[in-house]
C-alpha positions as CSV (number, residue, x, y, z in Angstrom):
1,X,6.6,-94.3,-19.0
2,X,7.2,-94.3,-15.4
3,X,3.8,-93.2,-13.3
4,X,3.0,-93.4,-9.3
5,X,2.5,-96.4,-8.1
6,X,-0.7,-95.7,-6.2
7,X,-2.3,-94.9,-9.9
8,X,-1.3,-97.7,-11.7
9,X,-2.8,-99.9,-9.0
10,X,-5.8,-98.0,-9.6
11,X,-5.8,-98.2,-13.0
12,X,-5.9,-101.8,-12.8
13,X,-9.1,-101.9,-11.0
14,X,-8.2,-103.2,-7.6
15,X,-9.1,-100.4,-5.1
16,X,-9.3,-96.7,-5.6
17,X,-6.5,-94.4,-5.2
18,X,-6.5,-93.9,-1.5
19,X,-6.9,-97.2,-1.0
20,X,-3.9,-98.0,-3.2
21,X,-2.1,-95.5,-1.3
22,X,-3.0,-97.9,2.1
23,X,-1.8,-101.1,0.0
24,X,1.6,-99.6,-0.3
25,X,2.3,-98.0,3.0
26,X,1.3,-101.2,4.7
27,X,4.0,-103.3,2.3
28,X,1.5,-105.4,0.0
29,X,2.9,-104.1,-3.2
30,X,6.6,-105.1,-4.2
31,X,8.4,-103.7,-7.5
32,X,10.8,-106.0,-9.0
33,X,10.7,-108.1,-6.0
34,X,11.5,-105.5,-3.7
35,X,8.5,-104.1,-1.2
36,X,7.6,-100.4,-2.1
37,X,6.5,-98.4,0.6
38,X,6.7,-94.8,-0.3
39,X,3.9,-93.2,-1.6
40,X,5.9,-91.6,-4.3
41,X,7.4,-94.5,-5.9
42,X,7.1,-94.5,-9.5
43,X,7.0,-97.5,-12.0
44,X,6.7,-98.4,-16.0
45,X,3.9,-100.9,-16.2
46,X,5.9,-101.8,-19.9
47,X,9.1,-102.6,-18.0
48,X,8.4,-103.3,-14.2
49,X,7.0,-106.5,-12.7
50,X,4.1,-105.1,-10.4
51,X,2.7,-107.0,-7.9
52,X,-0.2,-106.8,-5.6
53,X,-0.4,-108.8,-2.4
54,X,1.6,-111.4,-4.7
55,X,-0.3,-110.9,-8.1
56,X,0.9,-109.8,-11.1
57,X,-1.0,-106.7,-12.0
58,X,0.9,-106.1,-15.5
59,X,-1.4,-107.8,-17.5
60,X,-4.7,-106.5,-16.6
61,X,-2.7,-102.7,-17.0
62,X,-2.1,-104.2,-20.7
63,X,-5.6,-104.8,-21.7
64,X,-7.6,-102.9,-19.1
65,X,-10.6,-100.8,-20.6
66,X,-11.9,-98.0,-18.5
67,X,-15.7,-99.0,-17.4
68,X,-17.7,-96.7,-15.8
69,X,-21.7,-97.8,-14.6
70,X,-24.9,-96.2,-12.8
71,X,-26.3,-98.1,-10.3
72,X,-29.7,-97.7,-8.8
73,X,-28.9,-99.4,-5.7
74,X,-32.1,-100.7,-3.6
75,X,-32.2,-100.6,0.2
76,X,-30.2,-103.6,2.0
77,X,-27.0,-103.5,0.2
78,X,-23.3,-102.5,1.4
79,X,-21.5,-99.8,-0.9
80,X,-18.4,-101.8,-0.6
81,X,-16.1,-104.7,-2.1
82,X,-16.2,-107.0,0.7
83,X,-17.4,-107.8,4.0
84,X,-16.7,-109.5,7.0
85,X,-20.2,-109.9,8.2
86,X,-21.3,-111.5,4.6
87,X,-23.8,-109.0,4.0
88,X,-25.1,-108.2,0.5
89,X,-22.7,-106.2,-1.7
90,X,-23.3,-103.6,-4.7
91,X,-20.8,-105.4,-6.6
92,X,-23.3,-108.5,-6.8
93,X,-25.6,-106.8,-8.4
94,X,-23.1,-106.1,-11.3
95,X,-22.0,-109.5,-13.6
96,X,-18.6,-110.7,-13.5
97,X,-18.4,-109.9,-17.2
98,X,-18.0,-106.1,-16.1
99,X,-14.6,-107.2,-14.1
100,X,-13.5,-105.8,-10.9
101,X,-15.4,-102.5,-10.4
102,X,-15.4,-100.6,-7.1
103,X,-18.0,-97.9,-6.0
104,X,-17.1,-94.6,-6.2
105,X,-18.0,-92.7,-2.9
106,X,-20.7,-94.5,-0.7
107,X,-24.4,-94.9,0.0
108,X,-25.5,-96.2,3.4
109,X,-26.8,-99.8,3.8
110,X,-30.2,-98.6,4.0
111,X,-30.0,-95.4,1.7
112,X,-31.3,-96.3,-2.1
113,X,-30.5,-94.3,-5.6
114,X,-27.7,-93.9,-7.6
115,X,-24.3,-95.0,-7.0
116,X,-21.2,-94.7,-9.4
117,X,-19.1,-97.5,-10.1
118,X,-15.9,-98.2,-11.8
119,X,-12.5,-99.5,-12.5
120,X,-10.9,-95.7,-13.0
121,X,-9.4,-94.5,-10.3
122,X,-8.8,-91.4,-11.4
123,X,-12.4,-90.2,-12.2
124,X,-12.9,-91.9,-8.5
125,X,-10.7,-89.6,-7.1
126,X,-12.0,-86.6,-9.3
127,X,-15.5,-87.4,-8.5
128,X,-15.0,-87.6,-4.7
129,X,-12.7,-84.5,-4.4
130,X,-14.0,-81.9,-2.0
131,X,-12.3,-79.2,-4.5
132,X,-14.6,-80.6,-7.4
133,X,-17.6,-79.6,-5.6
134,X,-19.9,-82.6,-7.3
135,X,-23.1,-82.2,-6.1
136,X,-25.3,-85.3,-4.9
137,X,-29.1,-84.6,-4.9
138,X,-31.2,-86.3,-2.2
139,X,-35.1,-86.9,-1.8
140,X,-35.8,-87.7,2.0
141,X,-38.8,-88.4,3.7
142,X,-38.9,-86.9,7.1
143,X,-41.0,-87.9,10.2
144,X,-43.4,-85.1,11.5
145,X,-43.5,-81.8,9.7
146,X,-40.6,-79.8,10.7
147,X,-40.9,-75.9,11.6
148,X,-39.3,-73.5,9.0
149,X,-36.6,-72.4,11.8
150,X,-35.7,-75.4,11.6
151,X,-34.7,-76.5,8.9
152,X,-33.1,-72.8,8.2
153,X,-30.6,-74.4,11.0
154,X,-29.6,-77.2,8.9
155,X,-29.2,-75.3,5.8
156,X,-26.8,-73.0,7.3
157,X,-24.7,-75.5,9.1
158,X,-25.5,-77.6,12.3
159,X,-23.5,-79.5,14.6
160,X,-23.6,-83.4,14.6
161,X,-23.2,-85.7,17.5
162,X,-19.5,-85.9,16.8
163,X,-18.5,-82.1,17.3
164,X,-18.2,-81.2,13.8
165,X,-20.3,-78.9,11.9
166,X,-22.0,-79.6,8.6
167,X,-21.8,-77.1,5.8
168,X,-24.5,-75.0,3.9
169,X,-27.1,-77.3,2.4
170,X,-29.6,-76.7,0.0
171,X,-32.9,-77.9,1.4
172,X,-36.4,-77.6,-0.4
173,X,-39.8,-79.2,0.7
174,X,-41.6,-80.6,-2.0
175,X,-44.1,-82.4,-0.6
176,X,-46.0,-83.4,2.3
177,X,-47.9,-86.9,3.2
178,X,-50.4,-86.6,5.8
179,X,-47.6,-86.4,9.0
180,X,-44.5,-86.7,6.8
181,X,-43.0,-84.4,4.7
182,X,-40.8,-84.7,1.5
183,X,-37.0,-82.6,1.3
184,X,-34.9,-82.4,-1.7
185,X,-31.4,-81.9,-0.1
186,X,-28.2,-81.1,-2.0
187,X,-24.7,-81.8,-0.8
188,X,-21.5,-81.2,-2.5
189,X,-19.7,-83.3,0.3
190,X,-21.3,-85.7,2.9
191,X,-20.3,-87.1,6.2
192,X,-21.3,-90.2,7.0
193,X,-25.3,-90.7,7.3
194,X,-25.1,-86.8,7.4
195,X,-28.5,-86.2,5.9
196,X,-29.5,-88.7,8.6
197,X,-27.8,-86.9,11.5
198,X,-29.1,-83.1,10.4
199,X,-32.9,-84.2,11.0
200,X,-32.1,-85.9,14.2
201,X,-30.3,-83.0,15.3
202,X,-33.8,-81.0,15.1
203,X,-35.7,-84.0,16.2
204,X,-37.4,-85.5,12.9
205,X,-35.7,-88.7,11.6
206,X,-35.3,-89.7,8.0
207,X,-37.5,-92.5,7.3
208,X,-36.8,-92.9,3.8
209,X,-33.5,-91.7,1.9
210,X,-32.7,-91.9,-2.0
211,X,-30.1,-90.2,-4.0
212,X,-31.8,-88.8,-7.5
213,X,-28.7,-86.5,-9.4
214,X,-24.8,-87.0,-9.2
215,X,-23.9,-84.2,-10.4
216,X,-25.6,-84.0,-14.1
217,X,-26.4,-87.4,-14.0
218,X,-30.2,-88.3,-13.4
219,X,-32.1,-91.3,-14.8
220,X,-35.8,-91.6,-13.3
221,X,-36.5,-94.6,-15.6
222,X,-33.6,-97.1,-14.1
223,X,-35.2,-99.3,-11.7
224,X,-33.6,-99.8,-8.1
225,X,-31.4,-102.9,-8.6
226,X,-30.7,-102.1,-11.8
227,X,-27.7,-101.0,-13.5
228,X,-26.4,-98.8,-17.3
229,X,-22.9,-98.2,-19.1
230,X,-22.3,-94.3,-18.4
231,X,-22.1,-92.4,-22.0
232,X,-19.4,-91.2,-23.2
233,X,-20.5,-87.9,-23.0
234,X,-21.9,-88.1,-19.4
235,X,-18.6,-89.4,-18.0
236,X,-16.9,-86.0,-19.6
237,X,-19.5,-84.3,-18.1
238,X,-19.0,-85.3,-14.4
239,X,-15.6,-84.2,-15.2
240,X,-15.8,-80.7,-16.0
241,X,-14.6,-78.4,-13.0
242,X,-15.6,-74.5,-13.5
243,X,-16.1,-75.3,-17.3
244,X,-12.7,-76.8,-17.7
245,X,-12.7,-80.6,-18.5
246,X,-10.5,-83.5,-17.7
247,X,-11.9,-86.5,-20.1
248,X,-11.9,-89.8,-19.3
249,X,-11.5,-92.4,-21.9
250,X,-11.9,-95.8,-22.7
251,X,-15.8,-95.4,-21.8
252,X,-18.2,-97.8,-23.4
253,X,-21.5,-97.3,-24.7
254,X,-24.6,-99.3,-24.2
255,X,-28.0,-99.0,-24.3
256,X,-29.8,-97.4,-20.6
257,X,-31.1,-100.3,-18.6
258,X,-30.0,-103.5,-20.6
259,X,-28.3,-105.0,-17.0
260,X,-30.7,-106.1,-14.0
261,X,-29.6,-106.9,-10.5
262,X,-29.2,-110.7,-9.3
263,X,-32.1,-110.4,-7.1
């Protein structure tokens, strides 16, 4: 059966969609011998040789199981595959016995909690999608204790140092420590830092960031740097739109918190 090219590359667990989409248009991936640039090329994994930057990517479509893992990423880490600059990567924390897993949105370096991974592009794509509307919950610890007003600004929408403006936010105070004060924030989609760049933009930084829900998926008891098989059931979960789902399959289960970080 013939299918885009961009999701078999996907499927096979070397970059997400949209970055399989950059693979092609930039002449890396050749069908039959002959470079593919067209974004709606189709090929039959069964029938087509598929390469990759020169690598066969037939036989890990043949015998590729869907993984998907939770991640409580600690502070100091890159959300990322690679990097130039050699700093530490999310994917070190997982074992090689996993295979080639890539994260699915992003946490910044210095932003802790959980963090998707997975070799499915598909639910990478879902989980991402503005339309989907997956909300990411967030604890922050602010400096100073910020005025009502303001933070009323940042829940309706305030404008970053870049021109754009964010949308609506959820934002509830739960706590306060002598002159800091605790926010539970929820997105549905962020911007870079966004969380980050709201507080400065009413003059109290974020001294401490970590993300506790992706969409209905919580776990208080996994320990930063360490790392659990999604159920079966939460993956189908995180992929129910409006109460309509779109299963994944192929997911493995495992007992909660039976991998630790390389630390």
């Amino acid at each position: 059966m013939e299918e885009r090219l961009q999701k078999l590359i996907a499927a096979a667990g070397i970059a997400s969609r949209r970055h399989a989409e950059e693979l092609i248009t930039s002449g890396l991936v050749t069908v039959n011998g002959l470079v593919v640039t067209e974004l709606g090329s189709r090929a039959d994994a069964k029938r087509d040789h598929i390469k990759v930057r020169g690598k066969l990517i037939n036989p890990v479509l043949a015998k590729r199981e869907k993984v998907y893992v939770l991640l409580n990423k600690p502070k100091g880490y890159l959300t990322s595959v690679s990097d130039p600059e050699g700093r530490p990567l999310v994917t070190e924390l997982l074992p090689p016995t996993l295979g080639r897993l890539h994260p699915v949105g992003r946490l910044d370096f210095n932003t802790e909690g959980l963090l998707l991974l997975t070799n499915d592009g598909d639910f990478t794509n879902f989980i991402t999608a503005a339309r989907n509307r997956v909300e990411k919950v967030y604890e922050a610890k602010v400096k100073g204790l910020p005025p009502e007003g303001a933070i009323e600004r940042i829940r309706r929408g305030v404008l970053l140092d870049d021109g754009t403006k964010t949308a609506p936010a959820k934002i509830t105070k739960t706590d306060q420590t002598g002159s800091n004060a605790w926010f539970e924030v929820v997105l549905h989609q962020g911007r870079n830092q966004q969380i980050r760049r709201m507080f400065d933009v009413i003059g109290h930084s974020v001294v401490k960031l970590r993300r506790a829900r992706i969409g209905s998926i919580r776990d208080d008891d996994l320990k930063p740097g360490y790392w659990r098989l999604l159920r079966p059931v939460e993956v189908s979960r995180l992929m129910k739109v409006e109460g309509k789902s779109k299963p994944a399959r192929g997911s493995r289960e495992r007992p909660a918190g039976h991998g630790s970080a390389r630390r």
